[in-house]
C-alpha angles and dihedrals in degrees: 000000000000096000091053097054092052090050092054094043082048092059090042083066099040091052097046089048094055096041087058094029093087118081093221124051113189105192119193110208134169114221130172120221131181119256161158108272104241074206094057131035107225113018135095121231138178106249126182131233142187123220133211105196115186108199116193105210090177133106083227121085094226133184130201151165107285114242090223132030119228120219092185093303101321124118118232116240119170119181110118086106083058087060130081103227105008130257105267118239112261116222127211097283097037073062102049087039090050092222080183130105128247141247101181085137086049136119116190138174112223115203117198114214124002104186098045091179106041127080095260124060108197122193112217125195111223117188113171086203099069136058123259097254089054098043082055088047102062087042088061089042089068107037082059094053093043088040086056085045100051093051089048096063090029099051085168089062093065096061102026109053109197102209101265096251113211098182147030121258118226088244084062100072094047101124092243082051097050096046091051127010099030105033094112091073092059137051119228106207124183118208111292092001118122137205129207123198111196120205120196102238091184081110082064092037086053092048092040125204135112111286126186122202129216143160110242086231155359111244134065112227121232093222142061124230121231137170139211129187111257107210095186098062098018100237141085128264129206134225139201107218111184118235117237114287093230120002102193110313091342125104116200107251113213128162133068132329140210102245136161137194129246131213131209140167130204119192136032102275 
């Protein structure tokens, strides 16, 4: 008996070593937060969100690629070019009267990021239950409804559209760059600081359903990805570019990462 319980105290060690031995933590968390309904003028609701918090446990003050980009709190999904013919564009009342269909029975991973070294980071909805055509629906479901959010909140995007950019330039990752134009790509993290990045899930919460979000892996990656046209071949070829050693007092972090997932339902089931 004895033995045992030295083995199991032995693997409660073990297991809280490893969870502080990495210099970076990245905690998923669902909070819930009052607010003005982007579906109603005038009224204050209770939205969900889900955080992304980066803790530098270091002595080093470390940056490094985010694993997520933020468009003011909505999530990217791109998948109308997956659909024949596209998902049409909803409009403020296909939203309030929710013209979508519905998952409540539903269980979904939700990986956030599959492309960690490109520009976009898409999040993509995977259920083993449905067929292909409907998991791609409810991904279009809610890039519509995110589409409809984030020009809500960005009235300037309507009527200036910014060309939608996959992929870094090499000119991105120059330290001035990094350090200006492009910042919001990366986190800058002192020893022992965190940063936490929100994103609005009403568009979950509309299409109802359990979601559980996770990152696709553990490690950030010490490269961007880019791409040119190759003529010769047709066809584009992609390049791994290495981000700057040091940019100011900030060394570049790569490696793994202590991370978690994060569940939550939407619906009465």
């Amino acid at each position: 008996m004895k033995t045992k319980k030295l083995l199991i105290a032995v693997l409660i060690f073990l297991q809280w070593q490893m969870l502080f031995s990495q210099c970076l933590n990245v905690k998923l968390s669902v909070i819930w937060e009052m607010e003005s309904d982007i579906l109603k003028e005038d009224s204050i609701v209770n939205v969900p969100k889900l955080s992304i918090t980066y803790h530098n446990n270091c002595t080093t003050n470390y940056y490094f690629l985010k694993l997520s980009k933020n468009r003011g709190e909505t999530p990217w999904f791109r998948c109308a070019v997956l659909t024949n013919p596209p998902r049409e564009k909803l409009n403020s009342e296909d939203i309030k009267k929710k013209l979508f269909d519905k998952y409540v029975n539903q269980n979904f991973n939700v990986t956030i990021g599959k492309e960690p070294a490109a520009y976009a980071y898409y999040w993509w909805l995977h259920n083993d239950s449905i067929n292909m055509f409907e998991e791609r629906l409810v991904n279009c479901n809610l890039e519509s409804i995110y589409e409809y959010i984030y020009e809500k909140i960005n009235p300037h995007y309507v009527n200036k559209r910014e060309p939608f950019k996959h992929w870094f330039e090499p000119e991105d990752i120059l330290p001035e760059n990094i350090s200006n134009f492009v910042k919001d790509q990366f986190v800058f993290l002192k020893a022992g600081e965190s940063y936490t990045d929100t994103y609005n899930l009403i568009g979950f919460k509309l299409v109802e359903g359990c979601f559980t979000f996770i990152l696709p892996k553990n490690t950030i990656e010490n490269y961007i990805l880019t791409t040119q046209y190759d003529l010769e071949n047709e066809k584009y070829k992609y390049q791994e570019l290495e981000l700057p050693a040091v940019i100011g007092e900030y060394q570049l972090f790569s490696g793994a990462f202590n991370t978690n997932k994060v569940t939550v339902c939407f619906g009465e089931k």
